[in-house]
C-alpha positions as CSV (number, residue, x, y, z in Angstrom):
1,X,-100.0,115.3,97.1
2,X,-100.8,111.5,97.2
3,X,-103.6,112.2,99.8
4,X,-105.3,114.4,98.3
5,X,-105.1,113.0,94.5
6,X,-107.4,110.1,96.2
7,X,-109.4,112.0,98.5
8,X,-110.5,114.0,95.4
9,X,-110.5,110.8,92.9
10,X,-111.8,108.1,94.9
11,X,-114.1,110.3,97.7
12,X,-114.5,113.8,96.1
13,X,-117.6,115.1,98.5
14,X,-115.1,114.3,101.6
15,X,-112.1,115.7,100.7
16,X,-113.0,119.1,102.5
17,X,-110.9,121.0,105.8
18,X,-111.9,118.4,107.9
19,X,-111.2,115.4,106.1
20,X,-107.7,117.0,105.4
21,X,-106.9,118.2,108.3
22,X,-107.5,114.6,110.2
23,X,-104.9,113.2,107.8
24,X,-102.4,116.0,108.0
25,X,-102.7,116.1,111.8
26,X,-102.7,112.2,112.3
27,X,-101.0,110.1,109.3
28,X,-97.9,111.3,109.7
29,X,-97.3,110.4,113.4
30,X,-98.5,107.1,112.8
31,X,-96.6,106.7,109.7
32,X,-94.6,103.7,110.8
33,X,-97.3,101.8,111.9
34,X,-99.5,102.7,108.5
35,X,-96.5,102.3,106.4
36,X,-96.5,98.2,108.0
37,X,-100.0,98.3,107.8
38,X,-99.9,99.4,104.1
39,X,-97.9,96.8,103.4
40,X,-100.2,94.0,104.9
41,X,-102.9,94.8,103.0
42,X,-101.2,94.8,99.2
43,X,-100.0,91.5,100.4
44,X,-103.9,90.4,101.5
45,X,-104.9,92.2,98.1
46,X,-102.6,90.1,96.1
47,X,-103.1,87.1,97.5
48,X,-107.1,87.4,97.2
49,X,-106.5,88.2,93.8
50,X,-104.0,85.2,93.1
51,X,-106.5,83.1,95.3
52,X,-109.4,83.8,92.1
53,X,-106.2,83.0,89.5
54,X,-105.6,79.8,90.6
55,X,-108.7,78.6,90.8
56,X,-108.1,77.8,86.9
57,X,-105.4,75.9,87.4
58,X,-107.1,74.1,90.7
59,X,-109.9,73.2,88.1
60,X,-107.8,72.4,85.1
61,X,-105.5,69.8,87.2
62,X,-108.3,68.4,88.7
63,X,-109.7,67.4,85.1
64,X,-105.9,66.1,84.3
65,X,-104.7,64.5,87.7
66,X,-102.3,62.0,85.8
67,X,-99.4,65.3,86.0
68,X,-98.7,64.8,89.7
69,X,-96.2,67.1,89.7
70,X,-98.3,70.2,88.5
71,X,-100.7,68.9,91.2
72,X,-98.5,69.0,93.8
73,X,-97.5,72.5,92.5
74,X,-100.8,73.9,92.6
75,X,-101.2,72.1,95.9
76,X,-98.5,73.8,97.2
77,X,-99.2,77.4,95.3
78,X,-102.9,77.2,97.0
79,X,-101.1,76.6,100.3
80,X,-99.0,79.5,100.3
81,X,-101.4,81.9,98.5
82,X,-103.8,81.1,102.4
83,X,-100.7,81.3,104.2
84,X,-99.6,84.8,102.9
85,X,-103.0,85.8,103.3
86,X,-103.3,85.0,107.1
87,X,-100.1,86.4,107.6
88,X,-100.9,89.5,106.1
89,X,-104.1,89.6,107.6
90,X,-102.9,89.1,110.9
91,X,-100.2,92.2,110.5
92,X,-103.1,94.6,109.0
93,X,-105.3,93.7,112.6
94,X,-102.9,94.4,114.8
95,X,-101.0,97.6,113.8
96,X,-104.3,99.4,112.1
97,X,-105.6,98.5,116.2
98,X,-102.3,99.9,117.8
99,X,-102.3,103.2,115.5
100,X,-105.9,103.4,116.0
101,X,-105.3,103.5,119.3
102,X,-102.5,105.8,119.4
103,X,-104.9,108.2,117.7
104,X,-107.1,108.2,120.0
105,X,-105.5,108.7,123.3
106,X,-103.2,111.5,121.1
107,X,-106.8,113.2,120.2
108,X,-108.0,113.0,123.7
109,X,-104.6,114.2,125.5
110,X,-105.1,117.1,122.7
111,X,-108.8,117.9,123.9
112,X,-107.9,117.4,127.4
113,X,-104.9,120.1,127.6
114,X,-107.3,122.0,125.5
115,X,-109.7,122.3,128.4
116,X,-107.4,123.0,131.1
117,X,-105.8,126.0,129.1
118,X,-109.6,127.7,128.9
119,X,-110.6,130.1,132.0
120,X,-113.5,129.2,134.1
121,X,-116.0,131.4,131.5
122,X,-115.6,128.8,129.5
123,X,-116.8,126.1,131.7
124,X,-119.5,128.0,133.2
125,X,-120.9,128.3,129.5
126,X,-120.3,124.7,128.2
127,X,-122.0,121.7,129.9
128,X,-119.9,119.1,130.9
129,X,-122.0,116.2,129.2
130,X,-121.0,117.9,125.9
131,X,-117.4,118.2,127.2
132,X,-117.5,114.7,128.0
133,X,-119.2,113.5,124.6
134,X,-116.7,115.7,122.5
135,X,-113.4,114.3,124.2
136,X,-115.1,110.5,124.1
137,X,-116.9,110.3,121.2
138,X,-115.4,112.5,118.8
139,X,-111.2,110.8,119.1
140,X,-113.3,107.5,118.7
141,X,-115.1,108.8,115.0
142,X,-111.4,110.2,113.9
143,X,-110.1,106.9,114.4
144,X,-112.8,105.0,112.8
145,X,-112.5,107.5,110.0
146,X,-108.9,107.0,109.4
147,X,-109.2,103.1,109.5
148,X,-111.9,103.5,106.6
149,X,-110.4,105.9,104.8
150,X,-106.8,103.4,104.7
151,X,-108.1,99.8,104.8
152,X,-110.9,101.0,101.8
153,X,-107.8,103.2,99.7
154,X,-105.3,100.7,100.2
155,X,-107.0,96.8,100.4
156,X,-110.6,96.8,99.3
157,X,-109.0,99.5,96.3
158,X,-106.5,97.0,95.7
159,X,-108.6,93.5,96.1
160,X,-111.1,95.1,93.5
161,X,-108.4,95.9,91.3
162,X,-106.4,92.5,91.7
163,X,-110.0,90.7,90.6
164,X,-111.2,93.1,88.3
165,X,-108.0,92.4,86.1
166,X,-108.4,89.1,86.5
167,X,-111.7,88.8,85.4
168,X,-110.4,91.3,82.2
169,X,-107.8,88.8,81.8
170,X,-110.1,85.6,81.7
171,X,-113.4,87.1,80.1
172,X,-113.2,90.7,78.8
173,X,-116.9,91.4,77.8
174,X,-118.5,89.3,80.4
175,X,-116.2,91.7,82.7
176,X,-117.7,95.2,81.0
177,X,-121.1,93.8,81.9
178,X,-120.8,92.8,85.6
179,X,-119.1,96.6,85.8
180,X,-122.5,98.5,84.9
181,X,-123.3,97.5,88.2
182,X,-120.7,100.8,90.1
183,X,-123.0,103.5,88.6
184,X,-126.5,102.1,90.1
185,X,-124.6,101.5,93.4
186,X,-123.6,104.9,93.5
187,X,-126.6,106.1,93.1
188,X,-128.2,104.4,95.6
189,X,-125.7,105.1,97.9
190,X,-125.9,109.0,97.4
191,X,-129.4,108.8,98.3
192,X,-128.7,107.4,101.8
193,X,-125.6,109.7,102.4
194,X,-128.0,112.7,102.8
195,X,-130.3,111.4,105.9
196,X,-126.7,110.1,107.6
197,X,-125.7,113.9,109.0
198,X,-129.4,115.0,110.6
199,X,-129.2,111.6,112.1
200,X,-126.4,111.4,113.7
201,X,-126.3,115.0,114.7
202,X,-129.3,113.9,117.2
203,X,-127.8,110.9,118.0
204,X,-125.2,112.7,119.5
205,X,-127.4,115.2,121.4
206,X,-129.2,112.8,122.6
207,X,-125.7,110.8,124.0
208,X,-125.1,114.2,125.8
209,X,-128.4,114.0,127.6
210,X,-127.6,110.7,129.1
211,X,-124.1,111.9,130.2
212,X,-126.0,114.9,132.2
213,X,-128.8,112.9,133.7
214,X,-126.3,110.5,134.9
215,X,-124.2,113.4,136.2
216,X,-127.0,115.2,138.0
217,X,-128.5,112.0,139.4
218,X,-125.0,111.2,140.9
219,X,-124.4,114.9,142.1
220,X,-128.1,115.6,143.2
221,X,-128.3,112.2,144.7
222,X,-130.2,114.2,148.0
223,X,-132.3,116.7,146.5
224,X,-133.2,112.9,144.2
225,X,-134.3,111.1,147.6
226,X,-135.9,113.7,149.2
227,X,-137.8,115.4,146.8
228,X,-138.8,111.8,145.0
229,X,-137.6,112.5,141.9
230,X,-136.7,109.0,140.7
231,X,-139.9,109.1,138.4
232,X,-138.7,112.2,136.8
233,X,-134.9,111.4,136.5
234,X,-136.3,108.1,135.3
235,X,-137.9,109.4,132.8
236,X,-136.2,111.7,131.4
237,X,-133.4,108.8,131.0
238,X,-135.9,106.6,129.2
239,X,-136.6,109.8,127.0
240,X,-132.5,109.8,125.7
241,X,-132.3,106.5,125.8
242,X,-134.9,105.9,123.7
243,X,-133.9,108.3,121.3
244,X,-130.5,107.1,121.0
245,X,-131.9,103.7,119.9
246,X,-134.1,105.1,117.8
247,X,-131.8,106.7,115.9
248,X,-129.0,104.0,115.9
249,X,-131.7,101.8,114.7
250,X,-132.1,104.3,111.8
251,X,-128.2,104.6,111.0
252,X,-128.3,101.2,111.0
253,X,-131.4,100.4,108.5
254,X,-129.2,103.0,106.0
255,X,-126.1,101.4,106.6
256,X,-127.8,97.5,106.2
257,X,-129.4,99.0,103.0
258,X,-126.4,99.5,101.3
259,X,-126.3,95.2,101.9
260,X,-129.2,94.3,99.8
261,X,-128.7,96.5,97.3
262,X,-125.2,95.0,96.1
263,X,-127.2,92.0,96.7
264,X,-129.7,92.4,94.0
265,X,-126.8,94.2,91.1
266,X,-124.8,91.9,91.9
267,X,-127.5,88.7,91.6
268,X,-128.8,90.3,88.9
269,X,-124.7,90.8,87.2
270,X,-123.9,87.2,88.0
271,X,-127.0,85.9,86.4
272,X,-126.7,87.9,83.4
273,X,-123.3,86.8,83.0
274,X,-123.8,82.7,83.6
275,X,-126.4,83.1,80.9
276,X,-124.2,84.9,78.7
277,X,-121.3,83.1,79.2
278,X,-123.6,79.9,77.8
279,X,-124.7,81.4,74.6
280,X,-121.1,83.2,74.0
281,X,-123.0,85.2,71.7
282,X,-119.6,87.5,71.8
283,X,-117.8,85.2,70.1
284,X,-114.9,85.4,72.3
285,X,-111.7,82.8,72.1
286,X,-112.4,79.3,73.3
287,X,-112.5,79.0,77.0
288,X,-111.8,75.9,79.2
289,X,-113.2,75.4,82.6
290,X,-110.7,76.7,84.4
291,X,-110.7,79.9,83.0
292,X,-114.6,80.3,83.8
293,X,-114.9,79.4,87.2
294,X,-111.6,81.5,87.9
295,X,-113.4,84.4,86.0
296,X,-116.6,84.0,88.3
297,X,-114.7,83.0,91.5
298,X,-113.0,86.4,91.0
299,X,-116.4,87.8,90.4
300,X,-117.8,86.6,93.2
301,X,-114.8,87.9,95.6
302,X,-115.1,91.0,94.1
303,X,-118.3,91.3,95.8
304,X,-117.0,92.2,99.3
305,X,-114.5,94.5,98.6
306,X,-116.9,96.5,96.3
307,X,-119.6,96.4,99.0
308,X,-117.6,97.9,101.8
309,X,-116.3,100.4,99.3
310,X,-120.4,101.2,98.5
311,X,-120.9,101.5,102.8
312,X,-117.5,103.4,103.1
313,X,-119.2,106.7,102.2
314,X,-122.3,106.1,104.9
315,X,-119.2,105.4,107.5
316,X,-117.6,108.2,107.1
317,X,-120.6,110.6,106.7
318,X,-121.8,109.6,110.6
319,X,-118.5,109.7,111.9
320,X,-117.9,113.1,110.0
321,X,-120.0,114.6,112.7
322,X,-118.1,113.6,115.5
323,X,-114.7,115.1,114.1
324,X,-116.2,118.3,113.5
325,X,-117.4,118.3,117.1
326,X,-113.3,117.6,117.9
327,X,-112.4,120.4,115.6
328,X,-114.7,122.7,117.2
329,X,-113.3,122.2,120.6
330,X,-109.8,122.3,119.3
331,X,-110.7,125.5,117.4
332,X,-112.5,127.0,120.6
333,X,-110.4,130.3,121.6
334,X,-109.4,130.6,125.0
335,X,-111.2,132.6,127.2
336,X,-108.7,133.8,129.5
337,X,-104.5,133.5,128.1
338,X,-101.5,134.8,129.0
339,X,-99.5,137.8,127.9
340,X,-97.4,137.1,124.8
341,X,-94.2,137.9,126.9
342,X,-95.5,136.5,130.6
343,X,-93.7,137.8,133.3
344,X,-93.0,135.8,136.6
345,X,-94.9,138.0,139.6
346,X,-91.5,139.1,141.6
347,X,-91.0,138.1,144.8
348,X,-92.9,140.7,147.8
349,X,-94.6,141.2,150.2
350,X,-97.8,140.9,148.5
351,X,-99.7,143.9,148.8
352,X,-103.4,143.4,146.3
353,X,-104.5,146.7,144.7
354,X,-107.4,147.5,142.9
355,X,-107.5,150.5,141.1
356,X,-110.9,151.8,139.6
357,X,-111.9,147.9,138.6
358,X,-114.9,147.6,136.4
359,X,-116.4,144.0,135.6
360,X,-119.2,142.0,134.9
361,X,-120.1,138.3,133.4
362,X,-121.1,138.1,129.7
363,X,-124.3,139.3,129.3
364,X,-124.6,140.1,132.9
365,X,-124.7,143.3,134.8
366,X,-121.9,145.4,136.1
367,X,-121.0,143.3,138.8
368,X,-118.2,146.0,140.0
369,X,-118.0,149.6,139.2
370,X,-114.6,151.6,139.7
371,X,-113.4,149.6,142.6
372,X,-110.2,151.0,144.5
373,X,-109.0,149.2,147.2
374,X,-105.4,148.2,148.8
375,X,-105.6,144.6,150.7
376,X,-102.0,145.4,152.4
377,X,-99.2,142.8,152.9
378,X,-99.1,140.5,155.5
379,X,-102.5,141.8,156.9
380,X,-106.1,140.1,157.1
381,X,-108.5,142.0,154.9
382,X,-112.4,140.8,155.1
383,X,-115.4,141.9,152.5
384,X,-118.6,141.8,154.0
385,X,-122.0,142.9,152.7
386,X,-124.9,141.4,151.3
387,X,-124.9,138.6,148.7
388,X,-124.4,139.4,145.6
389,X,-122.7,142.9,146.2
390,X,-119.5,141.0,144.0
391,X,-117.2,139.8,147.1
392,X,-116.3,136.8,145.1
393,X,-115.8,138.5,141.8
394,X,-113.1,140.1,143.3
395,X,-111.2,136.8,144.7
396,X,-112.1,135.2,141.1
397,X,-110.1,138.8,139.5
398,X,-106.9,138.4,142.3
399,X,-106.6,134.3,140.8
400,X,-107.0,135.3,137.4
401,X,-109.9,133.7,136.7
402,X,-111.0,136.5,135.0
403,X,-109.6,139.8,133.6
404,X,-111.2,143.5,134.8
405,X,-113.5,145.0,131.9
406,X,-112.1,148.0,133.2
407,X,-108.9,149.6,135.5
408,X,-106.4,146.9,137.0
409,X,-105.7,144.7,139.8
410,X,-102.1,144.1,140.8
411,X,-99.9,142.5,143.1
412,X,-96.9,144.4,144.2
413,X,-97.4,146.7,141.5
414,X,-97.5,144.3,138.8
415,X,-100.8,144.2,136.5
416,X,-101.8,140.6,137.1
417,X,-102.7,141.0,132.9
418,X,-98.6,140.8,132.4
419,X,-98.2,137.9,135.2
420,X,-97.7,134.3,134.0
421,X,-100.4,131.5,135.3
422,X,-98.0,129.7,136.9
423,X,-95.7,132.5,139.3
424,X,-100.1,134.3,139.6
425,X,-101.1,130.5,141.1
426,X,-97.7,129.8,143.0
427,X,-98.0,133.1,145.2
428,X,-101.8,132.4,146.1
429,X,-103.8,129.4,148.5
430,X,-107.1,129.8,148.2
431,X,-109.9,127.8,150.3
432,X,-113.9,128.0,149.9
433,X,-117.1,127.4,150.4
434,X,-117.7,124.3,148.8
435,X,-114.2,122.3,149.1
436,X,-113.7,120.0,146.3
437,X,-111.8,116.8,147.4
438,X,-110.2,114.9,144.5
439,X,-111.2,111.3,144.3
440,X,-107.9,110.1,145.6
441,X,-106.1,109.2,149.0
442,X,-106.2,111.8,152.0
443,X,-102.5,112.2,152.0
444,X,-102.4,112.7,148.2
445,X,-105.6,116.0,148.7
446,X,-103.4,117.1,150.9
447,X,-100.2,117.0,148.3
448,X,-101.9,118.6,145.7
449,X,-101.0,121.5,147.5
450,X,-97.4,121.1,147.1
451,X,-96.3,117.8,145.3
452,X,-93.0,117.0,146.1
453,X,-93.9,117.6,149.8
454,X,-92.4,114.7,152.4
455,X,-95.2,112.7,154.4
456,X,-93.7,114.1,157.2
457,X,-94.3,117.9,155.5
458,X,-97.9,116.6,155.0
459,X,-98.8,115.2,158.3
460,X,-97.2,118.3,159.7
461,X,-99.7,120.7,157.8
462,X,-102.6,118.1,158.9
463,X,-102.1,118.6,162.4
464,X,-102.2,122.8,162.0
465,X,-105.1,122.2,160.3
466,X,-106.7,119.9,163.1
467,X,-107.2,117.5,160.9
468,X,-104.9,114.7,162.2
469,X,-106.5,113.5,165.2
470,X,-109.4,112.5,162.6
471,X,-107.2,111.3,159.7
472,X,-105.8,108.8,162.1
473,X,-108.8,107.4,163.1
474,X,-109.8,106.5,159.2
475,X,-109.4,103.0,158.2
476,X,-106.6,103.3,156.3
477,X,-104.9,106.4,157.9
478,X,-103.3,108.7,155.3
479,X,-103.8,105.9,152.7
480,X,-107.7,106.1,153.0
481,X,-109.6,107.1,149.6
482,X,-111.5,110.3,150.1
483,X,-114.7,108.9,147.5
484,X,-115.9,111.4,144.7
485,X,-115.3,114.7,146.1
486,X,-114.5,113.6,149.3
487,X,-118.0,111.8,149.7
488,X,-116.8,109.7,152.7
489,X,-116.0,112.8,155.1
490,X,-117.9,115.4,156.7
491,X,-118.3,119.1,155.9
492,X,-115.9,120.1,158.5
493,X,-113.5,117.4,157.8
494,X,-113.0,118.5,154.0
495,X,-112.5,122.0,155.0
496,X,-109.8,120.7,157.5
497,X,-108.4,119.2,154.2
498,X,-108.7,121.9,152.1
499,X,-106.9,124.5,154.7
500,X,-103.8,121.6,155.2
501,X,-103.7,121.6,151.7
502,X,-103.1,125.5,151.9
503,X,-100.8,125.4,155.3
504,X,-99.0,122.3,152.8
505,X,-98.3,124.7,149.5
506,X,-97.3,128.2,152.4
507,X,-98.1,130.8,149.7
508,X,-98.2,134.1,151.0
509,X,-101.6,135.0,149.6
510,X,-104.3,133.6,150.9
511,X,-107.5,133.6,149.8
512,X,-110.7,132.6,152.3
513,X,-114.2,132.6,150.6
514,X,-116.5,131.6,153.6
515,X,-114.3,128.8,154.9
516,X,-116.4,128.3,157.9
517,X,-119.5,128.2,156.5
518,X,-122.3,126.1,156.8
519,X,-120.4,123.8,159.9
520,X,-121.4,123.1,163.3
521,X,-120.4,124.8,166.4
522,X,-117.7,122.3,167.3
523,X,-116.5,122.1,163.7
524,X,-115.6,125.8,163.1
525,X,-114.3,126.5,166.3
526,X,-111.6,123.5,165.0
527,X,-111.4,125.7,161.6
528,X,-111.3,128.8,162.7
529,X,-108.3,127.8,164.9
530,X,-106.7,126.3,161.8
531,X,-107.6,129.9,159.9
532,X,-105.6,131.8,162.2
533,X,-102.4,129.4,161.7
534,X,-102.8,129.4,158.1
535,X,-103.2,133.4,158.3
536,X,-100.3,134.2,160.5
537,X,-98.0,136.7,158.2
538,X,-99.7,136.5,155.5
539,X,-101.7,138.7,153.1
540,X,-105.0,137.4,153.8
541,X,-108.9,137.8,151.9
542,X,-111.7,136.5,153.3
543,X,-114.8,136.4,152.7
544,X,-117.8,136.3,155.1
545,X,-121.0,136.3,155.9
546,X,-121.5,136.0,159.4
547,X,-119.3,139.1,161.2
548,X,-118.0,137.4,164.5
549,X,-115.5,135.4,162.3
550,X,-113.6,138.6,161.0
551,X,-114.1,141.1,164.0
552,X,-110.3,141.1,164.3
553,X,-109.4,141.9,160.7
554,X,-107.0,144.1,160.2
555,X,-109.2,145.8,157.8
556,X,-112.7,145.3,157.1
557,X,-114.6,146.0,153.2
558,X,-118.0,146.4,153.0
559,X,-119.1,146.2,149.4
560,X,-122.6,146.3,147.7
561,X,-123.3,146.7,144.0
562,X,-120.0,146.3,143.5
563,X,-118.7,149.2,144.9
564,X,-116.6,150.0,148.2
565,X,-118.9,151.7,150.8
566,X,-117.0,151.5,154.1
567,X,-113.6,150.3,155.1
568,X,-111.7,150.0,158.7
569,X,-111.5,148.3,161.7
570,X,-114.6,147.3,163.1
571,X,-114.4,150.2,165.7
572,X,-114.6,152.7,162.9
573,X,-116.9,150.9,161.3
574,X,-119.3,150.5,164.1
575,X,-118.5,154.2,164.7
576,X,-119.6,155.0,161.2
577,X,-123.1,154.3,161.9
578,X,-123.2,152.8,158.2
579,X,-124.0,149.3,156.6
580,X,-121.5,147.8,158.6
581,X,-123.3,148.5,161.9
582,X,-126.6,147.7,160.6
583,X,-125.2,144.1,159.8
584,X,-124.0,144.0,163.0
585,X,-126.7,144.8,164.8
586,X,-129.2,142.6,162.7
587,X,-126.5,139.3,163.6
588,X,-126.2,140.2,167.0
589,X,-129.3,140.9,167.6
590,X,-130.3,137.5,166.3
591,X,-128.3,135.9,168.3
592,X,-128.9,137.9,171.0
């Protein structure tokens, strides 16, 4: 009730969902640190508002210095008044930093798990430089919000106050005079508030930009070189760049206006009131010296706390946009969830059915149409055909990736729609095309596919994967970083990797989406020998292009369009007479 009596008194225009929400969703697990911070700054408040108070008894002794004792009491008053102060001051700092920080890391853990709960539709839709600017950016603006909001409620609320009644106290209608100052402040102030949003909306566009360039230029670092590209990538860095500092050059002119403008009411109040307070034409009560210069003292420190409450509004406003962004990628729904009773996938042999599966990518296509097939247990089943025909749409449906548009695909039986993520991911290995190496050790890559896995376990997968005899000649062995997706090794080294990874997690799916691919002769014959380790016993799917690495499938898929045109062993395929034998004869023939 507190919180939102002051949002709607003391920032009515704010105190909307998202304003709210930040409070409600952040306050109250930082409430100890607040609470200390609270305290701090009615203690700074105080003692800035006894700090203008004793300034008439500073001036009074000094006109009377024969009373030494009230000298040394006001000595020793002014002393502790600047003590208290610091102390409080230093309290307010540091906690208002550690709950800031708290905030933020809590915001970004939020947007991170966020992320890894949507499906890969989402991804494929969103751009990672926004992704990026939302989880950065956006916890950074709630924290700065919540710092305004409390240190402008609570200290500059309460140092305005504290002075205010003591320039009441000391002069009453010189006081009502320097006040007619708030309205025209205001007003100024509103003015600004409504260039802020469009502003910083294309601020933060134009942050995005620079997170991609930098993100293609270090991905595309090749195609860069050898199409010479720097010009272009240059430029079109110098084009965000400059646009960012065009526009934070613009927040900041609004934001410095606010300066001058207190400035000038408040020159203009403090003149108004010297001059008054000469003629006295109000006919107040006599007034000593002291009572003046604490009145004006109190004045003048009233100053600062009423200007950052006049540039509070102008803070807020361009971090505003920032939260919203947060909220909007909180808010997102999830592309892909689980059922709301999971079940785990039962333990089997782990036999993949399709039965009539439809699909196809938003706004895309059918990519398959009523596709029936049976990948049977503990047998190697490889989908050939051209590119495009939908052979990886049907490894992305068996991960749960995605979900059919129409029909089901199962595993034992069970509709992989009713199986939980976790028992789905723990019965399947998958390796492809383009391995992605985490930017970590080699023995760690090769963990991920089973973490609690003994070095011994994963030098033991390394070597069925013919990947040891290479790993031991690294610098560091097993210890040795693998760079940004495993930049410091070669194709066929990664894909060694990625396959001990697999042997490493012994899944009994497994899931081959042209593993060989794209390697030298010397470096798939090493692959392929690792392939039919990893395959031994186990359900396998592969994927490929070029037939002589699945002429010994158990079964072999040819699918186009999306549908199943031919299946068998490549005997009855070649005896079929059918696409299968026209690829065959095109490849061998090639090579022929």
């Amino acid at each position: 009730m507190l919180r939102t009596l002051l949002l709607r008194t003391l920032l009515p225009r704010l105190a909307g969902p998202q304003i709210s929400r930040l409070l409600s969703e952040n306050l109250r697990a930082q409430a100890h640190l607040y609470a200390i911070a609270v305290g701090a700054m009615i203690l700074v408040s105080a003692m800035t508002s006894a700090t203008a108070w004793v300034m008439r008894d500073i001036v009074d002794t000094m006109t009377n210095p024969g009373n030494h004792a009230r000298v040394f009491m006001v000595a020793g008053m002014v002393a502790l008044i600047f003590f208290l102060k610091g102390v409080g001051s230093y309290v307010q700092d540091v906690t208002l930093i550690r709950a800031g920080n708290r905030i933020v890391a809590t915001q970004q853990k939020r947007l991170y798990a966020k992320l890894l709960r949507q499906g890969v539709a989402f991804f494929n839709l969103t751009e990672s430089s926004d992704l990026l600017t939302r989880v950065t950016q956006s916890a950074q603006s709630a924290r700065m919000i919540i710092d305004i909001l409390v240190t402008s409620f609570v200290r500059d609320c309460l140092t305005l106050i504290g002075l205010v009644s003591v320039m009441l106290y000391q002069q009453p209608a010189l006081t009502f005079i320097s006040l007619l100052i708030g309205p025209l402040a205001l007003l100024g102030v509103r003015l600004i508030l409504k260039k802020v949003r469009a502003i910083m909306e294309m601020e933060l566009a134009s942050l995005a930009e620079i997170i991609k360039v930098i993100q293609e230029t270090s991905a595309g670092i090749l195609v860069v070189k050898a199409f010479a590209l720097e010009d272009r990538m240059a430029a079109r860095m110098n084009s965000a760049v400059g646009q960012v500092e065009k526009r934070s050059n613009a927040i900041a002119r609004l934001e410095a206006v606010t300066s001058p403008l207190m400035d000038t009411l408040s020159g203009f109040a403090i003149a108004a009131v010297v001059a008054l307070s000469a003629v006295n034409i109000f006919g107040e009560r006599a007034t000593t010296a002291g009572q003046l210069m604490s009145f004006v003292t109190a004045l003048l420190m009233a100053y600062e706390p009423a200007k950052r409450l006049s540039r509070m509004r102008v803070a807020i406003e361009a971090n505003l946009i920032g939260v919203r962004m947060m909220f909007d990628l909180l808010d997102a729904p999830e592309s892909l969830t689980e059922a709301p009773a999971p079940v785990d996938l039962p333990a089997g042999p782990g036999q993949v059915t399709f039965e009539t599966v439809g699909f196809s990518y938003k706004g895309s296509r059918p990519v398959l149409q009523d596709l029936s097939m049976v990948c049977a247990a503990g047998k190697t089943t490889a989908l050939v055909g051209p590119s495009g025909g939908g052979k990886s749409t049907i490894l992305n449906l068996i991960l749960r990736l995605y979900d059919p548009t129409s029909g089901r695909v199962s595993i034992d039986g069970t509709d992989l729609t009713r199986a939980s993520f976790r028992s789905l991911r723990e019965r399947i290995s998958f390796v492809g095309q383009g391995t992605f190496l985490f930017s970590a050790s080699v023995l760690d890559n090769i963990r991920f596919g089973r973490p609690d896995a003994t070095e011994d376990e994963v030098i033991a997968a390394a070597r069925a994967a013919n990947a040891h005899e290479f790993i031991a000649e690294l610098s560091q062995g097993y210890q040795t970083p693998v760079g940004e997706n495993g930049a410091f090794l070669s194709g066929g080294q990664k894909q060694r990797l990625a396959i001990a990874r697999a042997i490493l997690k012994d899944s009994p799916i497994l899931l081959l989406d042209e593993a060989t691919s794209a390697l030298d002769a010397r470096s798939e014959a090493l692959v392929q020998e690792a392939i039919r380790h990893l395959t031994r016993g186990r359900t396998t799917i592969v994927i490929a292009h070029r037939l002589s690495t699945v002429l010994e499938a158990d079964r072999i898929c040819v699918i186009n369009e999306g549908r199943l045109l031919e299946q068998g062993t490549t005997a009855e395929l070649l005896a079929q007479d059918g696409m299968f034998r026209r690829l065959y004869d095109q490849q061998f023939r090639a090579v022929g």
